[in-house]
C-alpha positions in Angstrom: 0.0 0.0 0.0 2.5 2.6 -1.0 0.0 4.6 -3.5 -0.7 7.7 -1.7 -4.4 7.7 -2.8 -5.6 5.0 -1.6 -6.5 3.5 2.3 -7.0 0.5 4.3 -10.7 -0.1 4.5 -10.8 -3.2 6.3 -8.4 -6.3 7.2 -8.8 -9.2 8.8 -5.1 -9.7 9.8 -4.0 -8.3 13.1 -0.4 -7.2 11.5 -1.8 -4.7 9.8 -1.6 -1.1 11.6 -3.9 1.5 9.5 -2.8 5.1 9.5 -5.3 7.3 10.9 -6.4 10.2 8.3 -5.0 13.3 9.0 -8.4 15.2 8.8 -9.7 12.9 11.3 -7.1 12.9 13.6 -9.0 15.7 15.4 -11.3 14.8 17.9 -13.9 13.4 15.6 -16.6 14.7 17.8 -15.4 18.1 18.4 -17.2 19.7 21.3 -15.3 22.9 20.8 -17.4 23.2 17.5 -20.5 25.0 18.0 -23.8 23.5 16.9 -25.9 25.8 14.1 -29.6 25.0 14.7 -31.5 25.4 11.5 -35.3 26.9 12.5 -38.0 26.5 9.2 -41.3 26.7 8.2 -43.2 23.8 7.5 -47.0 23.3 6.2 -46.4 19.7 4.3 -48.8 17.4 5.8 -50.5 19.5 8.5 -53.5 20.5 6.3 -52.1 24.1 5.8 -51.6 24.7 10.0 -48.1 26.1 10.1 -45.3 24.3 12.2 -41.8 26.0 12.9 -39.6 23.5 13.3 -35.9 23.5 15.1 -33.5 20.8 13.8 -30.0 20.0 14.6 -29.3 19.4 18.2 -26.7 16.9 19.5 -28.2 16.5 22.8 -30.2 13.7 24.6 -33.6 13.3 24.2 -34.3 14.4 27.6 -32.8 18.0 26.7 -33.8 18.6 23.9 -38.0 18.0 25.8 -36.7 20.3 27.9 -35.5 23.2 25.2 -39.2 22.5 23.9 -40.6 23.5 26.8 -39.3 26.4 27.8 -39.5 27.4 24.2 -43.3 26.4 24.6 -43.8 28.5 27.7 -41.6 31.5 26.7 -44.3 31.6 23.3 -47.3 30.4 25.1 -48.0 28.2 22.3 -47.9 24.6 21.6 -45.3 21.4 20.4 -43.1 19.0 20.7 -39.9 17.2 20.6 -39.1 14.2 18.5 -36.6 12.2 16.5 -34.3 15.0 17.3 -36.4 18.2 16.5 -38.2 20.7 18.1 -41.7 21.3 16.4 -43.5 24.7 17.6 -47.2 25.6 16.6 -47.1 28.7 14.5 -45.2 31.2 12.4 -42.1 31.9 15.4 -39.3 31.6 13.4 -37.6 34.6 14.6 -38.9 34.7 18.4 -37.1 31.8 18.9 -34.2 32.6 17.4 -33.6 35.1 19.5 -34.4 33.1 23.0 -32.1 30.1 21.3 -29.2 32.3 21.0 -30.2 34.0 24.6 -30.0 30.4 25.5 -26.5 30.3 24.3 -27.4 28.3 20.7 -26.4 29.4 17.7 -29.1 29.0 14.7 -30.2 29.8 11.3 -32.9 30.5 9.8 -34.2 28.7 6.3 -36.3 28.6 3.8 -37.7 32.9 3.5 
C-alpha cells in the first residue's frame, strides 16, 4: 500500500496497523465546535396549520424536551420534541431565534 491515494478499509489480519487520516485525527466529535440549529417553516402534511420546526441538536432526548418547553412557555404556544427536533405551533421563526441564542445556541434560519 504505498500509493498515496488509496486506504485500508478493512483487514482481517492483526499485523496490519492502518494510519489514521489526517483530517480525522482531530477529535472526531469536536465539542469545541458549535452546533448551528437550523429553524423552518413547514405546512407539508399539516392540512395548511403552520409548524416551525428546530432541527440539529446533539443532545439527549431528555434536553432537547426540555428546550421544547421552555421554548413552549416562553411563546405560550404549543409542540413538541421528536426524533431530534423541536416542532412549535405557529409562524415563530424569529422569536425563537432570539431566545435560542439567549440560550446560548447558535441558529439559522431557512427557507424565507
Amino acid at each position: 500500500m504505498t500509493n498515496k491515494n488509496s486506504k485500508l478499509v478493512y483487514s482481517t489480519n492483526p499485523d496490519i496497523k492502518s494510519e489514521p487520516d489526517k483530517q480525522n485525527s482531530a477529535d472526531p466529535q469536536n465539542k469545541s465546535q458549535p452546533q448551528i440549529l437550523r429553524i423552518f417553516l413547514d405546512k407539508k402534511g399539516r392540512k395548511g396549520k403552520s409548524v416551525t420546526v428546530v432541527e440539529g441538536f446533539s443532545v439527549n432526548p431528555q434536553h432537547l424536551s426540555e428546550i421544547a418547553r421552555t421554548l413552549k412557555q416562553s411563546l405560550g404556544t404549543g409542540g413538541t420534541a421528536k426524533q431530534g427536533r423541536i416542532e412549535i405551533q405557529g409562524d415563530f421563526r424569529h422569536k425563537i431565534s432570539e431566545k435560542l441564542i439567549s440560550m446560548g445556541y447558535k441558529n439559522k434560519i431557512t427557507g424565507g
